[in-house]
Structure formats: C-alpha cells, structure tokens
C-alpha positions as CSV (number, residue, x, y, z in Angstrom):
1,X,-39.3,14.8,12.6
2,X,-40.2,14.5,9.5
3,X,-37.9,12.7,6.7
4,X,-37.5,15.3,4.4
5,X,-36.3,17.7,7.6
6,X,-34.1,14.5,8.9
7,X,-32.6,14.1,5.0
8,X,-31.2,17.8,5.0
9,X,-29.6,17.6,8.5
10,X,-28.3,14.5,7.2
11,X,-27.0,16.1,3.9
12,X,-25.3,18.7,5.6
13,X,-23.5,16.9,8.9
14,X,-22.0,14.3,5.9
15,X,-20.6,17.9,3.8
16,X,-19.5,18.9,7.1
17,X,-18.0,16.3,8.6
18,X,-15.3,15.5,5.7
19,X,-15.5,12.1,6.7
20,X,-17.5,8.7,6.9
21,X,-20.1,9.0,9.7
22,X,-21.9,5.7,11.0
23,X,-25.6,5.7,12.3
24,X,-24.5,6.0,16.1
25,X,-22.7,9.4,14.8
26,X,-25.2,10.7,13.3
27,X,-27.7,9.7,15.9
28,X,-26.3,11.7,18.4
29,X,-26.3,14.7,16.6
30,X,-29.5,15.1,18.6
31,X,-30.8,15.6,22.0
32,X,-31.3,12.6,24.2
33,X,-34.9,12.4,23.7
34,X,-35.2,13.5,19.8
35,X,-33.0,10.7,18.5
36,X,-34.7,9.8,15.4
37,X,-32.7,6.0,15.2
38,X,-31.4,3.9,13.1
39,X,-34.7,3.3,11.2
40,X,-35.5,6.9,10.0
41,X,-31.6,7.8,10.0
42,X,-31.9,4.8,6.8
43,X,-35.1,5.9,5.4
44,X,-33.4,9.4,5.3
45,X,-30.7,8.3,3.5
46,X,-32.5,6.5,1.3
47,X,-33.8,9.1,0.0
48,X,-30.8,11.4,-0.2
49,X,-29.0,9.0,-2.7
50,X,-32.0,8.6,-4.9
51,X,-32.0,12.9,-5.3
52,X,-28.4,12.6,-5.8
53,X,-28.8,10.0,-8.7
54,X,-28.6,12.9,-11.4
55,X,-25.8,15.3,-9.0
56,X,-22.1,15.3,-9.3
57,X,-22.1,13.5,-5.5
58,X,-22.7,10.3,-4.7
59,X,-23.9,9.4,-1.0
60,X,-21.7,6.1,-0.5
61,X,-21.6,3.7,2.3
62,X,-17.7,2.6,3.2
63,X,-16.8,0.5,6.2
64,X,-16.8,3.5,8.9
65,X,-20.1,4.5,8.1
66,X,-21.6,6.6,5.5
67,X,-20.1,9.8,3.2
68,X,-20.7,12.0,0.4
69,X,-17.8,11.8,-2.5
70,X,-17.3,13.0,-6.2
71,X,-18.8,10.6,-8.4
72,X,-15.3,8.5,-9.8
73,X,-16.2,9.2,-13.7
74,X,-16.0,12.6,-13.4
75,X,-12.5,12.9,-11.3
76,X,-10.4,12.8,-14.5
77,X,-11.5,16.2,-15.0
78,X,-12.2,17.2,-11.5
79,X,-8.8,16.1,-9.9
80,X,-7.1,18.5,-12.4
81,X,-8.2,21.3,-9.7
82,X,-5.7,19.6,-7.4
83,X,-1.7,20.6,-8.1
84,X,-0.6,17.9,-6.1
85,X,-0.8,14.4,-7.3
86,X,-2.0,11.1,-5.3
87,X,1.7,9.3,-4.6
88,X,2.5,6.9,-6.7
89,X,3.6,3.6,-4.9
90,X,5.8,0.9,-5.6
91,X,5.1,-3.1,-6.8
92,X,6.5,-3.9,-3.7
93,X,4.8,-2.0,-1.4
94,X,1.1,-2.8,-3.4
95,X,2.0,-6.8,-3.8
96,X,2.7,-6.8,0.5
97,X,-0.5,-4.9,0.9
98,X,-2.9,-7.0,-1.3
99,X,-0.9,-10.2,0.1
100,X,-2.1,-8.9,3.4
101,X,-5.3,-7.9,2.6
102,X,-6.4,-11.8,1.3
103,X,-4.4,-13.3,3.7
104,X,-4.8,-12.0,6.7
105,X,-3.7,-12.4,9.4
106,X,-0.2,-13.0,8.4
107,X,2.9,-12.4,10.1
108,X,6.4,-10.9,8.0
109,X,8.0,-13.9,7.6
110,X,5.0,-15.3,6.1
111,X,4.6,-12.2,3.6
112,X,8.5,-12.9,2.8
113,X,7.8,-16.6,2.1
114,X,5.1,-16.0,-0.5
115,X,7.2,-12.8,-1.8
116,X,10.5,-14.5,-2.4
117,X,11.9,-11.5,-1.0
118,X,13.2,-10.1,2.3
119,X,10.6,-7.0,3.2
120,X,12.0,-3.8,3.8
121,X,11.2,-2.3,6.9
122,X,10.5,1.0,5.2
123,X,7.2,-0.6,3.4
124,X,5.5,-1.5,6.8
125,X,6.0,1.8,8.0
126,X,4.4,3.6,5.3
127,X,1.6,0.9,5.0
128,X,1.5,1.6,9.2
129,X,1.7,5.5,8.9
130,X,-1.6,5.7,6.0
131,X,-3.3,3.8,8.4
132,X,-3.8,0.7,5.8
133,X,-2.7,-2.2,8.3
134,X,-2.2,-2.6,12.0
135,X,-1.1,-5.1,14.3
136,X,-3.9,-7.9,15.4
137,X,-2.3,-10.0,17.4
138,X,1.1,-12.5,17.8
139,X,1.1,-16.2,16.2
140,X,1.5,-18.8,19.3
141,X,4.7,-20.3,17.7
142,X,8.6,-19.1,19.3
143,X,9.3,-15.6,19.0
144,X,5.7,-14.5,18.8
145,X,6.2,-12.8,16.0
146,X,3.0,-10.2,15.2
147,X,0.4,-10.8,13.1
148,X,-0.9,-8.3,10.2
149,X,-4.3,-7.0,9.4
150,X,-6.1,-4.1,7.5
151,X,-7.7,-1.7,9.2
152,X,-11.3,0.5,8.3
153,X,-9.6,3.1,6.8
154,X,-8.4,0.8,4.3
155,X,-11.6,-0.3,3.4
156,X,-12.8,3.1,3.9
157,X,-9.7,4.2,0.9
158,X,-10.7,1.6,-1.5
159,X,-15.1,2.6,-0.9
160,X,-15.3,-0.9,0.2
161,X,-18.2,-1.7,3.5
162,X,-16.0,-5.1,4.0
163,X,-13.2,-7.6,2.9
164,X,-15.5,-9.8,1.1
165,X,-16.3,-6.8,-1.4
166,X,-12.4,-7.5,-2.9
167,X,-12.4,-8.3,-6.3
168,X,-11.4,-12.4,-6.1
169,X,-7.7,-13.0,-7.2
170,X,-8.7,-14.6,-10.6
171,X,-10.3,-10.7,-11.6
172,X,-6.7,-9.5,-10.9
173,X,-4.5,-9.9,-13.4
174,X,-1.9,-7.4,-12.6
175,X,-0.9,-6.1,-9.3
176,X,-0.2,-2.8,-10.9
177,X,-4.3,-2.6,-11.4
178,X,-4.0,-1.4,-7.9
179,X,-2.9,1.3,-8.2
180,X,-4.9,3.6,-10.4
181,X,-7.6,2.9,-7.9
182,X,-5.2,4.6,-4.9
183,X,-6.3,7.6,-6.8
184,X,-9.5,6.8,-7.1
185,X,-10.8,8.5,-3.8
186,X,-10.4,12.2,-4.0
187,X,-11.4,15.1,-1.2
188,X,-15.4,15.2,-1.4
189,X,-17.0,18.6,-1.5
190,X,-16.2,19.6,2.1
191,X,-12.8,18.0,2.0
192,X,-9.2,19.7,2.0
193,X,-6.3,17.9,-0.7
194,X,-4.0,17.0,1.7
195,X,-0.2,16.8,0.5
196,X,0.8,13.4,-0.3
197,X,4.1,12.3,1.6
198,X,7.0,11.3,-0.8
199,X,7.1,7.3,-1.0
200,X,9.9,6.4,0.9
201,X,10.5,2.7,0.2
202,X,12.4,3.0,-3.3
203,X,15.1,1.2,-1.1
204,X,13.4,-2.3,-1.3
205,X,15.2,-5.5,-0.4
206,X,15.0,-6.5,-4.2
207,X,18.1,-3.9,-4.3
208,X,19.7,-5.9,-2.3
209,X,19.0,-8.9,-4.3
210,X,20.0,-7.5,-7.3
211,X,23.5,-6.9,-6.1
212,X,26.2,-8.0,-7.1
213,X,27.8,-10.6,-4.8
214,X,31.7,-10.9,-4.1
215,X,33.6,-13.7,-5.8
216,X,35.6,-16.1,-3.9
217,X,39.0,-15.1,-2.8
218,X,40.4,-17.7,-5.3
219,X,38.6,-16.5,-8.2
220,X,39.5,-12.4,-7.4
221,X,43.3,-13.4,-7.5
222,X,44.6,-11.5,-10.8
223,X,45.9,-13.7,-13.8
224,X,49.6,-13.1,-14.6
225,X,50.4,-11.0,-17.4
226,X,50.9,-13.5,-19.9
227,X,54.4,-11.6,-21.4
228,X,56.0,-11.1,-17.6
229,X,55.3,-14.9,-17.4
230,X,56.9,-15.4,-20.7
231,X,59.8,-13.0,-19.9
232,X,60.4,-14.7,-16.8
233,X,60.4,-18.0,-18.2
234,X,62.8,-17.6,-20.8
235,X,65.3,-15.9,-18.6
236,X,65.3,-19.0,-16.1
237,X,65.7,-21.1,-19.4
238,X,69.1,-19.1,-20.2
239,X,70.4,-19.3,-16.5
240,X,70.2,-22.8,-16.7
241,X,71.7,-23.1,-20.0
242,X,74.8,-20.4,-18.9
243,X,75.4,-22.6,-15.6
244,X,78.8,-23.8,-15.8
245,X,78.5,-28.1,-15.2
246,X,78.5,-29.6,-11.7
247,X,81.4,-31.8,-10.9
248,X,81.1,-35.4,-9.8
C-alpha cells in the first residue's frame, strides 16, 4: 500500500476514534498479512501533519499514542460552541496534583508534609475519578501506606508524550498557571463535550485549619459584672459596720 492510501486510512481511523491511538492500534486495523508496520504507519503520519500545517487540526503525538485536536490558538473562539465550561479546580486540588506529578511516587503523608496541610479525602477521589493519578505501589515502611503516581491519561490531558516534557519548577511561577491549561484540551473534530462534574472538594482541610479553636475552660469563664461586684461589695461593707460588737 501505498503512503498516500495508508495517510487517509490513517486520517480517518484518528477522526474516528475520538481518542489517542498508538502504532500497535492502528496496525491492526488490518488483516494479518497487510499490516503495513510501524515504519510506513510513521512515514504516513509524517506526512499527514505536514498537510495539516495550514488546517485548523493538528495531528499531535500524547503519551497513549497519536490524535487529531483543534489547534490551541484558535479554542478561544472555537470553545464558545460549547455551553458547558471545563471545571474550574481548586489551589488545593492543582498544588497536590503537580506535587505528585514531580515527585512521584509519593505517598499522602508525604504530600501533607510538603503541603502543611492535612489532605482531604475528597481531592484524591476526584484526582482518582479523572483518571489523573493511580495507585503504584506501597512504601516498605509500617503501615504500607500506598504510593501515588500519574497515569497516561494525564499526560495524554496536558498533550504531553512523557514526564520529562513538564515545564521545570523554576518556569512555574504560580500554581494557578495550571489551570488555564486544564482547558486547554478541548473535544477534537470527532469528539463529543462531555459535561464536566461539579468540583467537589471546596471542603478542604485548610477549612479546618482556619477554624476557630475553643479557648480553655479558664479563659471562657465570664467576667463579673463589674456593678453586681460593686453592689455586693458595699453591702458586705455595711453588714459589717451594722454588727452589734462581740463580747469578750
């Protein structure tokens, strides 16, 4: 086959399949003995992204494999088609993700330590549930408590191929930098929007930080009013004074 016959089939399993496919994927799209392999699978991409250098798509290679996406200049106007909006995370929830990202693995007590702050349950889970980290193993110490990892789909989320494609932690300056690029990867031309799930870790343990803590019993104790303590002064003053003398 051909290139030009192997770049269309290409082209149009990628549109189809919504979704990053690797070589084995799309080798295997054909019979047994028409595989065209890994060599003429790259050749064929190859020449895909150079005719989409001028298009609205991009052909872009992420950690799962390979995938056809909006160009990211052009989604301030494209994402307008959307009603729903990419949720919007919290500090929290971004500073535990990037703290596992560059230190993986890393158990919770770990992330906590570096944090300051106990880490609510609630931010695992919805890190767990988009699929971002995932458990890799146990540290050998008591307890064996689990250790933390990203996954692909992470990578595949931010268009990275691999971790050492992060931006070093000297390029970030503010954690909240993060987070326009959570929005960053939209639908692609043969994608559905799907409905982003409300953020569900506004209850952070900072809350409970912030609290305010109960004073010792001591201190609660109400002060006396200071004209009951007067009153009641000068009326034992006058008792004394209208005692009739003690004989000797």
């Amino acid at each position: 086959m051909d290139i030009q016959s192997l770049k269309r089939i290409v082209e149009g399993a990628l549109l189809a399949a919504g979704e990053p496919l690797s070589l084995n994927q799309l080798n295997a799209l054909f019979p047994s003995d028409e595989q065209p392999g890994h060599g003429k699978l790259k050749q064929a991409l190859a020449a895909l992204d150079g005719e989409l250098a001028d298009r609205a798509i991009e052909l872009t290679e992420v950690a799962s494999g390979f995938r056809l996406q909006i160009r990211a200049e052009l989604m301030p106007i494209i994402g307008q088609m959307w009603v729903d909006k990419p949720p919007k995370y919290s500090r929290a929830l971004l500073e535990t993700l990037a703290i596992i990202a560059y230190r993986q693995p890393i158990t919770r007590g770990e992330i906590e330590q570096i944090r300051g702050v106990s880490l609510s349950a609630n931010i695992l889970r919805t890190l767990q549930e988009r699929e971002w980290i995932r458990v890799v193993g146990h540290r050998d110490v008591p307890g064996r408590p689990e250790l933390l990892g990203t996954t692909k789909a992470f990578l595949d989320y931010f268009n990275l191929k691999a971790l050492d494609e992060l931006p070093t932690l000297a390029e970030i300056k503010d954690i909240d930098n993060f987070e326009p690029e959570l929005a960053l990867t939209m639908p692609g031309p043969a994608e559905k929007p799907s409905t982003p799930e409300p953020s569900d870790d506004r209850q952070e343990a900072e809350q409970d930080d912030q609290a305010p803590q109960p004073a010792d019993a001591e201190d609660a104790r109400p002060e006396p009013d200071s004209a009951e303590h007067d009153e009641e002064t000068q009326a034992g003053t006058e008792a004394d004074e209208n005692r009739p003398p003690r004989a000797d």
